[in-house]
C-alpha positions in Angstrom: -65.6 16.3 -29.6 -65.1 14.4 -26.6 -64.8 10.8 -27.7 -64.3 9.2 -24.2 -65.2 6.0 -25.8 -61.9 6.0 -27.4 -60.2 2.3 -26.6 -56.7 4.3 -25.3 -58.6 6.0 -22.4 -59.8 2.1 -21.4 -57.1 -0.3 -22.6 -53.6 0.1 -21.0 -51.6 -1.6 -23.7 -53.6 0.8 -26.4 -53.3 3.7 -24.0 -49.2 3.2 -23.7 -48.6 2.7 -27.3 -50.7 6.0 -28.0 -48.3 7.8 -25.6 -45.6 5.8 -27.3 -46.2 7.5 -30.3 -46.9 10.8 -29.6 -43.6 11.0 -27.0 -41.4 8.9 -29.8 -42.9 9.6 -33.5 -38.7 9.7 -34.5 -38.2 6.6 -32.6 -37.3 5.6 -29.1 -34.5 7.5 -27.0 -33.5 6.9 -23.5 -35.0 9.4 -21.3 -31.4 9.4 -19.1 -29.0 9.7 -21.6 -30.7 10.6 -25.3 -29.5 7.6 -27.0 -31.3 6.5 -30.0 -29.3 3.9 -31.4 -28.2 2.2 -28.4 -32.0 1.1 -27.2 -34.0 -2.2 -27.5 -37.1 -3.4 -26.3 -36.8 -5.9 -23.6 -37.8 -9.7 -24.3 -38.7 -12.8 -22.2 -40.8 -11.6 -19.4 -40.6 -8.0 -20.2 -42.2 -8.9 -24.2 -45.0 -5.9 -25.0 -44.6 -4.0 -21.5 -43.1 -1.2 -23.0 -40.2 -2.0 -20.8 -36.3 -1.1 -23.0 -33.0 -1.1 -22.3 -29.9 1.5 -23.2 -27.1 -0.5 -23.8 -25.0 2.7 -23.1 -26.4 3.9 -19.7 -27.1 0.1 -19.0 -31.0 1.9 -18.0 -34.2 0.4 -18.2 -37.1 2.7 -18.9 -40.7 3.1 -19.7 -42.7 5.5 -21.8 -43.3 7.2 -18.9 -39.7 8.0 -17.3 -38.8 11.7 -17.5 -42.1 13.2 -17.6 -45.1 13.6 -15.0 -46.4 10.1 -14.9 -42.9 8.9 -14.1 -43.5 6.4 -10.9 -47.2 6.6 -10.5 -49.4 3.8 -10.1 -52.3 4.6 -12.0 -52.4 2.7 -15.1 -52.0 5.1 -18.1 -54.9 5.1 -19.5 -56.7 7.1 -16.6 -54.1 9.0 -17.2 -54.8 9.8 -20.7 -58.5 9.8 -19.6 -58.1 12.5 -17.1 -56.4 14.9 -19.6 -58.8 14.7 -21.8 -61.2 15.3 -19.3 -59.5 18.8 -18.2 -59.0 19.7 -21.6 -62.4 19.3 -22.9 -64.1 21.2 -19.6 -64.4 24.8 -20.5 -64.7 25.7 -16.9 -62.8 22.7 -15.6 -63.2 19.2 -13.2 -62.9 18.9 -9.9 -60.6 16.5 -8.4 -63.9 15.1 -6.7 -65.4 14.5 -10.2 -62.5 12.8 -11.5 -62.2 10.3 -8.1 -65.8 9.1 -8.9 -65.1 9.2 -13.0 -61.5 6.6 -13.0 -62.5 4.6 -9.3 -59.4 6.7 -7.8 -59.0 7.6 -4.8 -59.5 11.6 -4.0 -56.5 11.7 -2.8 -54.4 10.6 -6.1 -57.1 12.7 -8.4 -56.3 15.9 -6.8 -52.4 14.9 -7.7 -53.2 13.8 -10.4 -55.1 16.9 -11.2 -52.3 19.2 -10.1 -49.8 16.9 -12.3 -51.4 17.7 -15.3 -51.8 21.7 -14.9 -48.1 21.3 -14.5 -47.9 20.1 -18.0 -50.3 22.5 -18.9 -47.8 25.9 -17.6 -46.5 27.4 -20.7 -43.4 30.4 -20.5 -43.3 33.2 -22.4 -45.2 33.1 -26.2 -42.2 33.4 -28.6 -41.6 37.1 -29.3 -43.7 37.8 -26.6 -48.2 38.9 -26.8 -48.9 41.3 -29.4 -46.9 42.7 -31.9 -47.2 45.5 -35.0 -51.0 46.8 -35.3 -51.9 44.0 -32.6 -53.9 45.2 -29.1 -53.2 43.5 -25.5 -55.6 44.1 -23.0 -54.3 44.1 -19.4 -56.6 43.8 -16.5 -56.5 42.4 -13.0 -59.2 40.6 -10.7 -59.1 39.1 -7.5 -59.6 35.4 -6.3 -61.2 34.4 -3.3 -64.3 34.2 -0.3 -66.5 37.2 0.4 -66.4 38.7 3.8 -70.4 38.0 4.1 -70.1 34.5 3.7 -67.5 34.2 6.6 -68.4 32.3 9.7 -69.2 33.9 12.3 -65.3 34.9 14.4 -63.9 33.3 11.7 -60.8 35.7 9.8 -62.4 37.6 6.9 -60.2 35.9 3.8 -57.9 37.4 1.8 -58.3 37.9 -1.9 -55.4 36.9 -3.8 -54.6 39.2 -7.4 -54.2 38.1 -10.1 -53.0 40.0 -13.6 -53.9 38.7 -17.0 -52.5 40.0 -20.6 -54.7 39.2 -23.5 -53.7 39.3 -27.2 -57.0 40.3 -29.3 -57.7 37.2 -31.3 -54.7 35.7 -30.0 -53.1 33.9 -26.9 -53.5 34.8 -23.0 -51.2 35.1 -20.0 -52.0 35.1 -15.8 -50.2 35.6 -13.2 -50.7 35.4 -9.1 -49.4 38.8 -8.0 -48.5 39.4 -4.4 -49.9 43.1 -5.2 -51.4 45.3 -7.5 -48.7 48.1 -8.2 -45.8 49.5 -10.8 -43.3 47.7 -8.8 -45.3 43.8 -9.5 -47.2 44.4 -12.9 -44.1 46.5 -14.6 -41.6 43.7 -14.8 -44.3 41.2 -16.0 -45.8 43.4 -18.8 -42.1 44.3 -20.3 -40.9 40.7 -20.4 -44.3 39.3 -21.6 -45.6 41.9 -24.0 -44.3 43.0 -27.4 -42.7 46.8 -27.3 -44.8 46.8 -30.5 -48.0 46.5 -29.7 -51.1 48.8 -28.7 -51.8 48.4 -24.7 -55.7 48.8 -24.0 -56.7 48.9 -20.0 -59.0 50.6 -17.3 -58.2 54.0 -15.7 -55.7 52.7 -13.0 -53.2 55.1 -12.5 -50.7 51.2 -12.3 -50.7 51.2 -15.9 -49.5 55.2 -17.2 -45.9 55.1 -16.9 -45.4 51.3 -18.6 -47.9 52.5 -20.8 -45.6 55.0 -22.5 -42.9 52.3 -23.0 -45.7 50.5 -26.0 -46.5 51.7 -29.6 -49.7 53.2 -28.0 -51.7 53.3 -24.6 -55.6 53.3 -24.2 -57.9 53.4 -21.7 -61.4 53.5 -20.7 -63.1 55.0 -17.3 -65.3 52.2 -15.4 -65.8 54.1 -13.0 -67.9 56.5 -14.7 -69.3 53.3 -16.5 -67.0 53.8 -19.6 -66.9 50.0 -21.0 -66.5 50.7 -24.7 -65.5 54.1 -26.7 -65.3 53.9 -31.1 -65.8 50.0 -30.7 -61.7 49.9 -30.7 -61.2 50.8 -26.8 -62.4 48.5 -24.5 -61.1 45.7 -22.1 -64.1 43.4 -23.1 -61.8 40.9 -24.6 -60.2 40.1 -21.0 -63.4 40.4 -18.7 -64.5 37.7 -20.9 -61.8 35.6 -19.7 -62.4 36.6 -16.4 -66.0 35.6 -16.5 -64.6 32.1 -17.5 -62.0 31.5 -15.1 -64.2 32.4 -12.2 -67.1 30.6 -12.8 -64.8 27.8 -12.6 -63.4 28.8 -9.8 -66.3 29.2 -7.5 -69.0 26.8 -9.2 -66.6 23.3 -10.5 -63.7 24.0 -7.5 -65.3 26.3 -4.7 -61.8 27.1 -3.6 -58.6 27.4 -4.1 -55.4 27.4 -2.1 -53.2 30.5 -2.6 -50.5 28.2 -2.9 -51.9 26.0 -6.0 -53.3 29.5 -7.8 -51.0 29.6 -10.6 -51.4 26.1 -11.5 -55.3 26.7 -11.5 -54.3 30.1 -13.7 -52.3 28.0 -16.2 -55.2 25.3 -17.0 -57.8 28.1 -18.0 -54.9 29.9 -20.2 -54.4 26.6 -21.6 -57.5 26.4 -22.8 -58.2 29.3 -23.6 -54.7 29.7 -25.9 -55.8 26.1 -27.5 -59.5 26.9 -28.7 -61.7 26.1 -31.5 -61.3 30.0 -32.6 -57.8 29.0 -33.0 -58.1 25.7 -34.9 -58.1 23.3 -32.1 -60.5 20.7 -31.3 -60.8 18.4 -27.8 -58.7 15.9 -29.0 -56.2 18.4 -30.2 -55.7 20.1 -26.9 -54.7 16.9 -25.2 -52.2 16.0 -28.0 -50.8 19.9 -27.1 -51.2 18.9 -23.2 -49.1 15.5 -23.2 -46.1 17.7 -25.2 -46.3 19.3 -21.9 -45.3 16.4 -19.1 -42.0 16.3 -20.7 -38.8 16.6 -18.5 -41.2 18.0 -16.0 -41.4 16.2 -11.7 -43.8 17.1 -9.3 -43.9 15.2 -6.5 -47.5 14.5 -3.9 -44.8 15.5 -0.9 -43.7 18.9 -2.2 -47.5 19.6 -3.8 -49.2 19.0 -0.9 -47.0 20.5 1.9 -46.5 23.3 -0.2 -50.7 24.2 -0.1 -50.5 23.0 3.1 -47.8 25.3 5.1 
């Protein structure tokens, strides 16, 4: 459920002491030096403002030092409010919709925004997808305008690839691909997926040789309309996924820069891997989501030059 009537998504003090909590459940540590015992809350002016002190490092420090929010000026509880808000959206929120939801400015939603898909990237699932007598489907799509809706002398745009692995009943992995070959998808299926496991894709010749590095290789033809053979080989699982992630893309975002792909990539595998088939609820996903802002800097410079260049 998303309860954004909840007092932390409108209070600041309620809002910090939520994050408090969640960031320092074993008690508070400086963020600059990781000393526990060596850290009190500031007095006098400073009393209930979250502001303490390491007597070791001679620091002050906030809640907030050492992960994502770390020297914004939006008060916390947008904060709070806007990741709940992109991890209750099954097909996301624009940075548009979130500017007109908190009174921001578009400018510091679409940050914002970008801040929290960082905290939302997660590396390789321990032990990698799959595993004994478990199936990951591989696919790839492509992400971006059709030449028809080009203006008129305008370059027809580039469609950027993009490779997803997808654990049956389990978790999901993308990645932005600068090509659709051995050479790009061969690293990223060894180091992601399980040796162990049962590798299900389409007829593209990319996928033969790595294919005989698994416990087993299927496939089925599309392009003789081949979608699903017994009820066992099919890439259903991962078009599904697909169908998600771009109707996101092109209805809630309309675009999106080839630089900022990945970030947009992680969000709907976070989702995705945090869902109520797996035992997670709205509220849930966002406690999962603020583990993520941890130790973690993205500046508005470096974001926005970077889509930008």
């Amino acid at each position: 459920m998303c309860d954004i009537s909840n007092p932390i998504f409108h209070n600041e003090t309620k809002a910090r002491r939520f994050l408090e909590a969640q960031r320092w459940a074993d008690g508070v540590f400086c963020p600059y030096c990781g000393q526990f015992d060596t850290v009190r809350q500031l007095a006098g002016k400073y009393k209930n403002t979250g502001w303490h002190h390491c007597n070791d490092c001679r620091k002050k420090f906030t809640v907030r030092v050492g992960t994502l929010y770390e020297r914004s000026h939006i008060p916390l509880h947008k904060w709070l409010l806007a990741t709940h808000l992109m991890c209750s959206s099954k097909k996301g929120i624009s940075a548009h919709q979130l500017h007109r939801m908190l009174g921001i400015t578009y400018k510091s939603a679409w940050f914002m925004a970008h801040r929290i898909r960082e905290g939302m990237r997660e590396g390789k699932p321990e032990g990698g997808l799959g595993g004994q007598n478990k199936v990951v489907e591989v696919d790839e799509t492509y992400v971006g305008g059709k030449a028809k809706n080009a203006k008129r002398g305008a370059p027809i745009p580039e469609k950027e690839p993009v490779i997803t692995l997808l654990e049956r009943d389990g978790q999901v992995r993308s990645f932005h691909v600068m090509s659709v070959n051995g050479a790009t998808l061969g690293p990223i299926l060894r180091t992601q997926i399980d040796r162990k496991s049962y590798l299900m894709t389409d007829e593209s010749r990319v996928y033969m040789g790595i294919g005989k590095e698994y416990a087993g290789h299927g496939s089925v033809n599309h392009s003789i309309d081949e979608y699903v053979r017994g009820g066992f080989w099919h890439t259903n699982t991962v078009e599904g996924y697909f169908s998600i992630f771009k109707r996101g893309i092109y209805g809630v975002f309309q675009h999106v820069s080839q630089q900022h792909l990945k970030r947009y990539l992680a969000e709907f595998d976070f989702r995705y891997n945090y869902r109520i088939k797996l035992g997670y609820n709205d509220a849930d996903r966002m406690l999962v989501a603020l583990k993520g802002i941890e130790g973690k800097r993205l500046t508005y410079r470096r974001t926005y030059e970077g889509a930008h260049a």
